[in-house]
ROBADO-988523 format. One record per residue (C-alpha): x, y, z. Coordinates in Angstrom, 1 decimal. Layout:
residues N
x: X	y: Y	z: Z
...
//
This chain:
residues 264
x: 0.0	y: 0.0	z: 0.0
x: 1.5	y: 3.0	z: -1.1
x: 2.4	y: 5.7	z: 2.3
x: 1.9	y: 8.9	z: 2.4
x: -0.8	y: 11.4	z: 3.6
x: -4.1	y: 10.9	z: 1.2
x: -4.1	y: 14.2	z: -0.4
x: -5.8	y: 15.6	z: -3.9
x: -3.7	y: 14.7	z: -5.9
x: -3.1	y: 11.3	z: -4.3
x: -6.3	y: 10.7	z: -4.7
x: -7.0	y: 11.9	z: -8.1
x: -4.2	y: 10.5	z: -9.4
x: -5.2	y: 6.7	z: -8.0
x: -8.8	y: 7.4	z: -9.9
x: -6.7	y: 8.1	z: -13.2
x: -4.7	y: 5.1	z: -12.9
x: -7.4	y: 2.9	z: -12.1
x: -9.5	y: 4.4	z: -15.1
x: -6.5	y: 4.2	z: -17.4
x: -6.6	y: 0.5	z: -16.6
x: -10.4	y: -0.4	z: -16.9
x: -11.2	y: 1.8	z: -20.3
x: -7.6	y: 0.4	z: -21.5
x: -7.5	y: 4.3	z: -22.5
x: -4.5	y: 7.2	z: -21.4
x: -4.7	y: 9.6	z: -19.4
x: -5.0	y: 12.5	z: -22.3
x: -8.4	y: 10.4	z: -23.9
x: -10.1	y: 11.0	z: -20.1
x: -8.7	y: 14.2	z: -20.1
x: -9.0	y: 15.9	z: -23.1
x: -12.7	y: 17.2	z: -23.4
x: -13.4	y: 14.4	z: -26.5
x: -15.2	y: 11.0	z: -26.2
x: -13.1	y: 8.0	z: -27.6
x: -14.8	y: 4.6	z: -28.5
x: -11.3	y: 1.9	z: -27.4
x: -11.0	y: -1.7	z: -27.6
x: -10.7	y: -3.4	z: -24.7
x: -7.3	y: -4.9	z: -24.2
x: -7.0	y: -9.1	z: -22.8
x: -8.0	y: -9.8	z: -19.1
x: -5.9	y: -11.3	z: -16.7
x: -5.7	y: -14.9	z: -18.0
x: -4.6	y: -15.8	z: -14.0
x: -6.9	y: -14.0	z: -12.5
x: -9.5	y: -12.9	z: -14.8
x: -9.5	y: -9.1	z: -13.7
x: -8.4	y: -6.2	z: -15.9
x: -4.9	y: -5.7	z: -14.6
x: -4.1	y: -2.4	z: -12.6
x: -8.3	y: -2.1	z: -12.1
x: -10.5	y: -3.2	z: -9.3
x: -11.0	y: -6.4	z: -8.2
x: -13.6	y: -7.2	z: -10.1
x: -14.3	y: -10.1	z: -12.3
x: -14.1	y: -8.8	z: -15.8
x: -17.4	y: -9.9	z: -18.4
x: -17.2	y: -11.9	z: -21.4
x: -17.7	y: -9.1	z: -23.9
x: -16.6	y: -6.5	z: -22.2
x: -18.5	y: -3.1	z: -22.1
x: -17.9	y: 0.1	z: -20.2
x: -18.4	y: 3.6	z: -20.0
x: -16.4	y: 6.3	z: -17.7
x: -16.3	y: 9.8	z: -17.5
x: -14.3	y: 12.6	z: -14.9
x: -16.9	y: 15.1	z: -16.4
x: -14.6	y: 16.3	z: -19.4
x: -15.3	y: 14.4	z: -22.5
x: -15.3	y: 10.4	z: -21.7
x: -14.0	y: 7.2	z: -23.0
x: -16.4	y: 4.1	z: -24.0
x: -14.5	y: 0.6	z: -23.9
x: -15.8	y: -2.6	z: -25.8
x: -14.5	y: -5.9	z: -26.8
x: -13.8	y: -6.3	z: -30.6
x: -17.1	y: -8.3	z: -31.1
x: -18.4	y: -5.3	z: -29.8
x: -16.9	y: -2.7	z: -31.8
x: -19.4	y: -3.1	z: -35.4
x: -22.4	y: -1.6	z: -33.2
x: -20.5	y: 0.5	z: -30.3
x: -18.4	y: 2.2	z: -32.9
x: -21.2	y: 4.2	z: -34.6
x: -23.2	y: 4.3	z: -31.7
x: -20.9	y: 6.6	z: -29.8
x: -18.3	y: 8.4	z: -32.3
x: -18.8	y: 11.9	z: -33.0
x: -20.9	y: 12.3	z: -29.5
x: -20.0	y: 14.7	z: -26.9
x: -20.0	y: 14.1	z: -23.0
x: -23.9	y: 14.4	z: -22.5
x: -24.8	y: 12.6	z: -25.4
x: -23.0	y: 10.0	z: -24.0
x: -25.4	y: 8.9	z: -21.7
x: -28.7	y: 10.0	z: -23.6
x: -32.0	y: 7.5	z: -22.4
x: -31.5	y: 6.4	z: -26.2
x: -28.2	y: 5.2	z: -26.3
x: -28.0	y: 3.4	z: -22.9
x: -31.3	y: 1.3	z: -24.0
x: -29.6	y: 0.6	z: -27.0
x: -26.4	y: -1.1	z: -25.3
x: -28.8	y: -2.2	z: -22.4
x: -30.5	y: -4.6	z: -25.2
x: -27.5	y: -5.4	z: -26.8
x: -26.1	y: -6.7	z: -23.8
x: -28.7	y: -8.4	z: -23.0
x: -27.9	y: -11.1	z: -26.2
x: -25.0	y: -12.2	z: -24.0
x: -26.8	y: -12.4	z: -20.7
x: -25.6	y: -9.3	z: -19.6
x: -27.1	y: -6.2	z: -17.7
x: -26.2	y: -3.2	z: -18.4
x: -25.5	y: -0.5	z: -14.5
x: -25.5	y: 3.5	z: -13.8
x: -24.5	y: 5.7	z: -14.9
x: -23.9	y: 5.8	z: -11.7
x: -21.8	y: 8.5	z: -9.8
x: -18.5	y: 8.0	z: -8.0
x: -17.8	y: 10.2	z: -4.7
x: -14.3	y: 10.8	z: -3.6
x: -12.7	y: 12.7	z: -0.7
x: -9.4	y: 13.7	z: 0.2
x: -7.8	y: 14.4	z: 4.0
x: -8.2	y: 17.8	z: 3.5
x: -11.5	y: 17.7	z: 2.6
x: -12.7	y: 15.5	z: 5.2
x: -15.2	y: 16.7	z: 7.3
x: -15.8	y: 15.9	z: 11.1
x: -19.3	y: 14.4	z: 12.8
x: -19.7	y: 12.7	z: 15.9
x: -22.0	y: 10.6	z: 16.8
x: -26.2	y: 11.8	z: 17.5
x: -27.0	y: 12.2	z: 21.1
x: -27.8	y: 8.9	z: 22.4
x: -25.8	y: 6.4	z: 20.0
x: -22.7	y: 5.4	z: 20.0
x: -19.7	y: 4.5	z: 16.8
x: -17.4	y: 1.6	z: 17.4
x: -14.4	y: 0.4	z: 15.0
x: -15.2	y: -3.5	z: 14.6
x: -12.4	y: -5.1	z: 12.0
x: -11.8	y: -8.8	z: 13.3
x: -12.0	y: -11.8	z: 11.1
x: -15.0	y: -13.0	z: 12.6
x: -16.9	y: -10.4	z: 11.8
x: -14.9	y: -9.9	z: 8.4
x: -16.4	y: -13.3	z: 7.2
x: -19.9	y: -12.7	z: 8.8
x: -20.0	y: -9.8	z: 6.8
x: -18.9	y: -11.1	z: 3.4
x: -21.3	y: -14.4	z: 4.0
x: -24.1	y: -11.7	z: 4.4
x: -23.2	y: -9.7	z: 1.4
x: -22.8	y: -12.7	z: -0.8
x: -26.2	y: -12.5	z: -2.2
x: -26.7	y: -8.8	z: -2.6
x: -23.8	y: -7.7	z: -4.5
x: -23.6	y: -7.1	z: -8.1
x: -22.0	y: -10.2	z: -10.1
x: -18.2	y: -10.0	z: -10.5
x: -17.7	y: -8.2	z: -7.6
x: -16.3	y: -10.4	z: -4.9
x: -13.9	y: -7.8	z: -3.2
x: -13.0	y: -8.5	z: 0.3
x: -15.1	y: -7.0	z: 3.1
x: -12.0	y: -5.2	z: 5.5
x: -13.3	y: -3.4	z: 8.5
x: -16.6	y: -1.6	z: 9.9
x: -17.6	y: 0.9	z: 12.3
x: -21.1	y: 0.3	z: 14.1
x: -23.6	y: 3.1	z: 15.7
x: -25.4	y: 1.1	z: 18.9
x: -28.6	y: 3.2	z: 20.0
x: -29.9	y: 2.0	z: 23.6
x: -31.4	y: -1.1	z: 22.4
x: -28.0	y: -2.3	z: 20.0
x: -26.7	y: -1.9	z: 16.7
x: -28.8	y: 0.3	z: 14.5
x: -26.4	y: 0.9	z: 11.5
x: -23.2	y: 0.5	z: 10.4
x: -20.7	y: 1.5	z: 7.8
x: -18.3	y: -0.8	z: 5.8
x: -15.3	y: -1.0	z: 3.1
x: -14.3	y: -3.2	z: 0.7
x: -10.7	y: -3.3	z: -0.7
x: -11.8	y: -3.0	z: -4.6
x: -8.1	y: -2.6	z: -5.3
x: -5.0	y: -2.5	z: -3.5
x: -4.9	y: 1.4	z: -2.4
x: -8.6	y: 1.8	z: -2.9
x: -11.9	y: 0.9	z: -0.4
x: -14.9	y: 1.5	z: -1.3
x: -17.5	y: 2.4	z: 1.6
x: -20.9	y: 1.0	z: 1.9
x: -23.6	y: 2.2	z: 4.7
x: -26.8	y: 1.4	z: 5.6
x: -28.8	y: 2.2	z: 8.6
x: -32.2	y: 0.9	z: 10.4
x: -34.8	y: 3.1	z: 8.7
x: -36.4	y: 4.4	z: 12.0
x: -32.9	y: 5.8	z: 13.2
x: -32.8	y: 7.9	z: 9.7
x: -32.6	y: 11.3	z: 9.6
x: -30.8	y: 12.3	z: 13.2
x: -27.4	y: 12.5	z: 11.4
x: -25.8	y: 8.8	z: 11.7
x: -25.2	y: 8.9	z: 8.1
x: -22.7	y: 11.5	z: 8.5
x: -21.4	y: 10.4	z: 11.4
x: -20.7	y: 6.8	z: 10.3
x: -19.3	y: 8.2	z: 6.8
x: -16.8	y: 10.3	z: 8.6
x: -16.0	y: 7.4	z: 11.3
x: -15.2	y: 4.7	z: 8.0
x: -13.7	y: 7.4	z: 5.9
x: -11.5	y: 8.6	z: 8.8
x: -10.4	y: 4.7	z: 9.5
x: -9.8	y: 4.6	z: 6.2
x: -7.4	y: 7.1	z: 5.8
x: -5.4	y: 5.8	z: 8.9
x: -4.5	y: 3.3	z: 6.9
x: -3.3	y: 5.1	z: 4.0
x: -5.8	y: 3.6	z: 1.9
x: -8.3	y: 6.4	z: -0.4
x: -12.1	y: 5.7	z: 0.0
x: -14.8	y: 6.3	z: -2.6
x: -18.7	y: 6.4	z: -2.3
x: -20.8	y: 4.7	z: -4.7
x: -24.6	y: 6.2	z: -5.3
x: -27.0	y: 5.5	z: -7.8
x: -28.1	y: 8.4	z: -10.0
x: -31.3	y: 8.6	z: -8.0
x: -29.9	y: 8.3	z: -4.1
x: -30.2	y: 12.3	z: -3.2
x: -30.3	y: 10.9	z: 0.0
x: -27.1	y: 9.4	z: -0.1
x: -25.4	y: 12.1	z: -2.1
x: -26.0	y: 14.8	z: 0.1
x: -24.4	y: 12.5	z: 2.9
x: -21.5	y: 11.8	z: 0.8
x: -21.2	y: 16.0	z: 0.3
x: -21.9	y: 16.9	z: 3.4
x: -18.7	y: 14.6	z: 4.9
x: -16.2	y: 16.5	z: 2.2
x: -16.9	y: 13.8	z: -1.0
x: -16.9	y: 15.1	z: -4.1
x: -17.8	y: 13.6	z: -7.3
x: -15.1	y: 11.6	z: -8.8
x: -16.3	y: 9.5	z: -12.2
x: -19.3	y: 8.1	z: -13.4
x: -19.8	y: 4.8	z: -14.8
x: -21.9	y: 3.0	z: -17.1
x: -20.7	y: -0.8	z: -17.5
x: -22.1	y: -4.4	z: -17.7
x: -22.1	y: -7.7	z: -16.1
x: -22.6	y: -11.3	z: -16.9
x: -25.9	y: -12.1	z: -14.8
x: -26.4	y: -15.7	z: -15.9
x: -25.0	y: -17.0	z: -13.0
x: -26.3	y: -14.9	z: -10.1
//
């Protein structure tokens, strides 16, 4: 894990990397205010991942979408190419993910038993941005990250996460009201130097400010160990973006991409 304290351009520089990697692009085609249709480069043959990505199994064709907000980069096997081609070149950022076009790769996909995700935002947050929040009146946050727990909390997620993504559970932090647990906030190492946090919390303890307070408690652990965390929301989830902004995250990427769901 690389050392160092987790500033901006630690952080934005991890996100480039990683995109680099999973759009098989360079840093000038996210970069550079154009969209550019690539073909997607081999997997892993050992591991079956996209090397230098996340942890995540890569699909069988591959399709996927990524913006940082300046132009954008759409990624497709070769197979994929005699459709995606004309379907995105000559579009600009927004046009990109027009209702239109997503149905269009949504049912393509579909022929190889794939569904098609997002776009879906990516938060990001830096030391400096980092904002503090203690725990509501009346609850408590505690730092739970043994291997019991790890697995219990893997076994539980097993069945709710999206295919491909089988990236190890790490640590969580926990808010006890009077009564016992009432929420908690997670991560997941989705790549060597980069967790991704996931939260939820009983729906009658909503609203009193345990979202925030949890975010910053995982974020915070998260920086301790040098590690840069990232919040995932759908498109829809004001609820959770204004958490996510209200702790210091900012928006990162989006991503549009799809998975194999035969199996799940």
């Amino acid at each position: 894990m690389t050392t160092g304290r987790v500033d901006r351009a630690r952080v934005q520089a991890l996100v480039l990397d990683i995109l680099t990697a999973e759009q098989y692009c360079s840093r000038d085609d996210l970069l550079d205010g154009d969209v550019h249709v690539i073909e997607a480069g081999p997997r892993s043959p050992e591991t079956g991942r996209i090397s230098g990505g996340r942890w995540f199994d890569r699909p069988e064709p591959y399709f996927s979408l990524a913006t940082v907000g300046v132009g954008g980069v759409v990624t497709a096997s070769s197979e994929l190419m005699p459709w995606v081609s004309p379907l995105y070149e000559g579009v600009d950022r927004d046009q990109m993910m027009e209702p239109a076009r997503i149905a269009e790769v949504s049912m393509r996909m579909a022929e190889y038993g794939q569904k098609t995700f997002g776009p879906f935002p990516r938060w990001i947050c830096s030391e400096e941005d980092l904002r503090p929040y203690s725990a509501p009146d009346g609850y408590a946050i505690k730092l739970i990250s043994d291997e019991d727990d790890r697995r219990a909390v893997m076994s539980e997620q097993s069945g709710r996460r999206r295919p491909g993504e089988r990236t190890p559970h790490q640590f969580r932090v926990v808010a006890f009201g009077p009564d016992g647990p009432v929420g908690s906030a997670g991560v997941t190492a989705d790549n060597e130097n980069l967790y991704q946090i996931h939260i939820a919390i009983a729906e009658e303890h909503r609203g009193r400010g345990l979202g925030r307070a949890l975010t910053y408690a995982i974020t915070r652990a998260t920086f301790d160990l040098n590690a840069v965390p990232y919040y995932g929301t759908t498109s829809v989830n004001t609820w959770s973006m204004r958490t996510a902004i209200s702790c210091g995250f900012y928006p990162g990427w989006v991503h549009l991409f799809s998975r194999d769901v035969r199996g799940a």
